[in-house]
N, C-alpha and C positions, 0 to 999 in steps of 0.2 A: 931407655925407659923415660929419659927426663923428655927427649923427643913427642914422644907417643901423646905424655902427660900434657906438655908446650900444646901440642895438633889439637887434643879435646877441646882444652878451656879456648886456642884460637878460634876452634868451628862453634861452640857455646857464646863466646861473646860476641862472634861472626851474626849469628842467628839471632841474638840480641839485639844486635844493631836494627837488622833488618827489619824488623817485630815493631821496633821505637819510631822507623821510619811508616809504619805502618804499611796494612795490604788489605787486598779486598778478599774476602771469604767466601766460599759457599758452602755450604750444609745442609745435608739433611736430616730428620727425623720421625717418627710416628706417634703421633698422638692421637688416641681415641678412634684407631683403626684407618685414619687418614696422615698421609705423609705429606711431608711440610717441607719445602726449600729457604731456606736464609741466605739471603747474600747481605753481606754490611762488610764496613769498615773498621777494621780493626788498628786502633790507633796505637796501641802498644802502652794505655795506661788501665788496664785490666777494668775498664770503664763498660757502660750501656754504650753498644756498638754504634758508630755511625753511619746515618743512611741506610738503616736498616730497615729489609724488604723481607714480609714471610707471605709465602703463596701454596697454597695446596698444590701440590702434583701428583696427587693419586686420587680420584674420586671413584666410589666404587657402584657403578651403575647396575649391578646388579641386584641392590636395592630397591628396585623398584617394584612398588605393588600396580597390579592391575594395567600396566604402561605406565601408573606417574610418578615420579623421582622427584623427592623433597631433600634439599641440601640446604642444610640448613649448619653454614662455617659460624663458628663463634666467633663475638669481635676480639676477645682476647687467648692464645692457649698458652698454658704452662707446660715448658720445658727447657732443657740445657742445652747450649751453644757454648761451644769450645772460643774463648776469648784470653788472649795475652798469656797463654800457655796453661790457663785454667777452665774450670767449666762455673758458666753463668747461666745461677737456676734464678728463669725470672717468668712471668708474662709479659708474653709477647703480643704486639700487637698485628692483627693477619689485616694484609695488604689488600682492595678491592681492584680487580682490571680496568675500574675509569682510570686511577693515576697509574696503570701498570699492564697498559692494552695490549695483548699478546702475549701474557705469561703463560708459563711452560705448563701444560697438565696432560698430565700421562693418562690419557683417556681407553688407551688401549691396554690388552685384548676385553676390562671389564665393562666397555661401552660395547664394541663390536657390533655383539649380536641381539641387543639388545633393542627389544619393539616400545620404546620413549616412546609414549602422544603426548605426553603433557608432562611439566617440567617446575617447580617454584622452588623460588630462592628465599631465603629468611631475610632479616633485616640487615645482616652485616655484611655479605657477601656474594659477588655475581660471577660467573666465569663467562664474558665473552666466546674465548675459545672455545669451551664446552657446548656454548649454547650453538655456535656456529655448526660445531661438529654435528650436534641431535639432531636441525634444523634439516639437514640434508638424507636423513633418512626417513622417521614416521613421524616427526615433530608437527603439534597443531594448535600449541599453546605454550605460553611461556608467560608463567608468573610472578611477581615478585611483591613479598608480604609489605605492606603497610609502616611506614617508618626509618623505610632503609633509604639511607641519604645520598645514594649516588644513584640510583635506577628506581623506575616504575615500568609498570605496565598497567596494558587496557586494553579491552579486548583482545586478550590472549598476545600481544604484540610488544616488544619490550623497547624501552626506551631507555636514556641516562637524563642525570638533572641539569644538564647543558644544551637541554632539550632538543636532543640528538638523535632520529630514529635508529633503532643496532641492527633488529632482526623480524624481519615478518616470517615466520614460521614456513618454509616451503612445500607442506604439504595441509597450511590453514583453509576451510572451508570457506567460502565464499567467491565469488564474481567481482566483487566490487570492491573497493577499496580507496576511502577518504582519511587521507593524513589530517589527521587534528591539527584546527588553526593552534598558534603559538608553538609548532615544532617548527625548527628553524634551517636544518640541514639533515644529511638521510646519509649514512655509512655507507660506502660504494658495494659491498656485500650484502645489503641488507636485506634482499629479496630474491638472492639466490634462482635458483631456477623451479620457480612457480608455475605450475599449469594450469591451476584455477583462477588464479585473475583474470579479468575479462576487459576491466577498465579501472584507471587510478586517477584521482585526483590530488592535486597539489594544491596546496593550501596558499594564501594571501602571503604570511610570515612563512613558509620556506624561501630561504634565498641563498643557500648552502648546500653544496656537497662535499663529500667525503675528496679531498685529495683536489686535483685537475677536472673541470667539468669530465662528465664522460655520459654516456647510457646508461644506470645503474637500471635499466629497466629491459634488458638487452637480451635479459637469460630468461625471461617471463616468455614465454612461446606461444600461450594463447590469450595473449594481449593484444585490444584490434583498439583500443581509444587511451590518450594522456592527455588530461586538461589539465588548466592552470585557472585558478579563479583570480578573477580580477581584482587588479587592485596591485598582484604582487610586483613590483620594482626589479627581479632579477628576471622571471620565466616567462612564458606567452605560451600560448595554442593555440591552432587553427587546427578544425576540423580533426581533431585526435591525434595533430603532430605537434611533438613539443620542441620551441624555441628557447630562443633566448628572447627579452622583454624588446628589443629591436628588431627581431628578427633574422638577427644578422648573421646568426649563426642558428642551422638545424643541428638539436640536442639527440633528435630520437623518434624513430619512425615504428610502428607498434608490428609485435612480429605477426601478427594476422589480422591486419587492417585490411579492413574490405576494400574491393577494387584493384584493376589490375596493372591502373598506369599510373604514377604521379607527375604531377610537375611543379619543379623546383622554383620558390617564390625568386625572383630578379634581385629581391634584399641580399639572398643568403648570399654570404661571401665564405662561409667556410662550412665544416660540417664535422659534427662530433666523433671522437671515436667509438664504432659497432653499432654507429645511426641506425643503421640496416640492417642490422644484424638478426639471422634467423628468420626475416621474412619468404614466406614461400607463397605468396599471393602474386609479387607483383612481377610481370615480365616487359615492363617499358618504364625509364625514367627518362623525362623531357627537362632540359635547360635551355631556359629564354633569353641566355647571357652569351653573346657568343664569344665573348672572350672567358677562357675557363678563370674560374680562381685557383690560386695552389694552398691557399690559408686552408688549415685544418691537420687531421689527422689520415694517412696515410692508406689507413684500414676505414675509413669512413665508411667506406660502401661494399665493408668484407661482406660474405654470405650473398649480392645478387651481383655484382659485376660481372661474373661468369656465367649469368643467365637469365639478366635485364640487357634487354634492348636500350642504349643509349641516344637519343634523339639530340639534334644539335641544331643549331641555327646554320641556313645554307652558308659554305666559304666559311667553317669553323671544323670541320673533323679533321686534317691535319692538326689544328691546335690542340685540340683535345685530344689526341691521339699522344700526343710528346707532354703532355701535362700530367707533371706527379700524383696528382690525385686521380685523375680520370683513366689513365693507358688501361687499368687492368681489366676496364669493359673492353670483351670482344668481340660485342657487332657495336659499332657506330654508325648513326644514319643521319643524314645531312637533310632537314626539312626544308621547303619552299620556304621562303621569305619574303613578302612586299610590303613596302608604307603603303599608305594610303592618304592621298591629296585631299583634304580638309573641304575642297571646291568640290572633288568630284563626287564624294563620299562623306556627308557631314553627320555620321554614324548614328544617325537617329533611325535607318531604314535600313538597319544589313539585311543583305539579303543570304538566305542560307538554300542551302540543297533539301527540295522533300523528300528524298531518297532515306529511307530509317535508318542505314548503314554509316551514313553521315550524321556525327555530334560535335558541339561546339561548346569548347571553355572559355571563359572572358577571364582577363587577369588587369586590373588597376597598373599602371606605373608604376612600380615599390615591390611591385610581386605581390598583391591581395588576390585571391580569386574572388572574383563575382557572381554569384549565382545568379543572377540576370543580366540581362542586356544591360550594358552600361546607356546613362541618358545620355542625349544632347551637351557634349561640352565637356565630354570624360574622357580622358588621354587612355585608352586602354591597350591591350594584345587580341588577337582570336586566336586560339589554337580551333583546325580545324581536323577532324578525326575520321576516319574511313576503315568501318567493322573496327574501333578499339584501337587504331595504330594514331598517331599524327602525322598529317600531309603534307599541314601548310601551316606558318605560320605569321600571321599577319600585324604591325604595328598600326594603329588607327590615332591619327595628330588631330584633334577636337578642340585645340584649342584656337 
């Protein structure tokens, strides 16, 4: 008996101990028909818990009138939380997903099947995850009331006040789409897989993205244009491909940019990851570098390596053939290559083929394309083309 007695009070002051060293909790409860997670610290002086997180995990989308869902979480709810072996009836304060990105919300089965267009949030609270979740099904608006200090929106598009773009709604109407100057960086999810964009622009102040550079523009499928307006210090664009402000690396190549060949500026030295990704336009990429680079990502040119034509400088497709970024094209074709002697040819009179079948690219030293004949005195390239392929590629020394 005295044994059994000794065992209680050791496991009771065992568990005391433990409690005083403190632990971290989770919990749940329901208030006002939404269920609520706590996690805090329990310090073991029957105190207001520390680092304490309350987050909705039940949102009930069935709610919704007409397609649109108003959630509207209070900033404060009243309930009890089990703390230092007792229950602590207090108001609590509910946590926003800016300081808490990625909290748990049990959106299923009452989202499901649910036809969401439109979406607002009240002044205290935004669910990221939610919004992400709706966004991919009939979402085409997302708003949030007037006053709420971690997110806005504007036209129908949501933002946070670290002037952070979250979410363009992927199934919002419209073609076109201009990021507002003074947003500063864009969530690498934020645009999801869009089919009505047609063309985006980047604003002066973005110079940020979400994570590692990458495409965040990659899953957009009927997108054929990406400017950057001038001015900004991280990005650049030529002709509807987005860079970096040097050039030096290609960010992103729009997945239905018109035209069927590209060719890679001589700057680029590396190239983003999912550059190419989902383009079904183009069947020939040209590089005027005949030494390949390996800087970049690996996937750079997932989506047409297996069914773009890769064009190479003559006495380079071995190279490029053993080069990590380039092997996984499998036609490589080796083009003519000659300089041209400044005496014999001082490129103010090229002379071209009248044959229609034959076109001709001019490219600057740096990798700029030229729309015209470079003048008297301009170090340039010709690529020269036959029905759409490249044949030849010529350097011209003008200086």
């Amino acid at each position: 008996m005295r044994k059994k007695v000794f065992l209680v009070i050791f496991s009771v002051l065992l568990g005391l101990q433990v409690l005083a060293q403190g632990q971290f909790m989770r919990y749940e409860t329901e208030v006002d028909g939404i269920v609520y997670e706590f996690t805090y610290y329990d310090n073991g002086n029957k105190e207001f818990p520390e680092n304490l997180k309350v987050i909705p995990i039940n949102i009930d989308c069935e709610n919704a009138n007409n397609g649109h869902l108003d959630i509207d979480i209070p900033a404060y709810i009243r309930a009890k939380i089990p703390v230092s072996g007792s229950w602590l009836d207090a108001n609590f304060p509910v946590s926003n997903n800016v300081y808490n990105d990625g909290g748990k919300i049990d959106y299923q089965p009452n989202c499901g099947s649910s036809n969401i267009t439109s979406i607002k949030f009240g002044t205290n609270y935004v669910s990221e995850v939610l919004v992400m979740y709706l966004s991919s099904f009939y979402l085409t608006s997302i708003e949030v009331a007037e006053g709420n200090k971690d997110y806005f929106s504007k036209d129908g598009v949501l933002y946070n006040r670290f002037n952070q773009l979250i979410c363009y709604p992927e199934k919002k109407i419209g073609e076109s789409f201009i990021i507002p100057e003074g947003i500063t960086s864009i969530k690498s999810s934020a645009f999801g897989f869009n089919d009505n964009l047609v063309s985006i622009i980047i604003p002066q102040s973005c110079n940020g993205l979400d994570g590692s550079v990458t495409n965040i523009f990659a899953s957009c499928r009927n997108l054929t244009s990406i400017e950057v307006a001038e001015g900004n210090t991280r990005y650049s664009s030529e002709d509807g491909v987005w860079y970096n402000s040097d050039k030096t690396q290609l960010i992103g190549y729009p997945a239905k940019k018109a035209g069927e060949s590209f060719i890679i500026p001589e700057s680029v030295t590396s190239i983003g990851r999912s550059a190419f990704a989902n383009n079904t336009n183009l069947t020939s990429i040209t590089t005027l570098n005949p030494i390949p680079f390996n800087a970049g990502f690996q996937n750079g040119f997932s989506g047409v390596a297996k069914t773009c034509t890769l064009y190479v400088p003559a006495g380079s497709k071995e190279a490029y053939q053993n080069a990590s970024l380039w092997k996984d094209f499998v036609n490589i074709v080796e083009i003519g290559s000659e300089d041209k002697d400044p005496e014999e040819n001082p490129c103010q009179e090229l002379e071209e083929n009248p044959d229609p079948n034959y076109t001709y690219r001019y490219f600057l030293w740096g990798g700029t394309e030229s729309k015209t004949k470079p003048a008297k005195g301009v170090n340039h390239y010709r690529v020269t083309f036959y029905k759409g392929n490249p044949t030849k590629l010529e350097k011209y020394k003008c200086d």
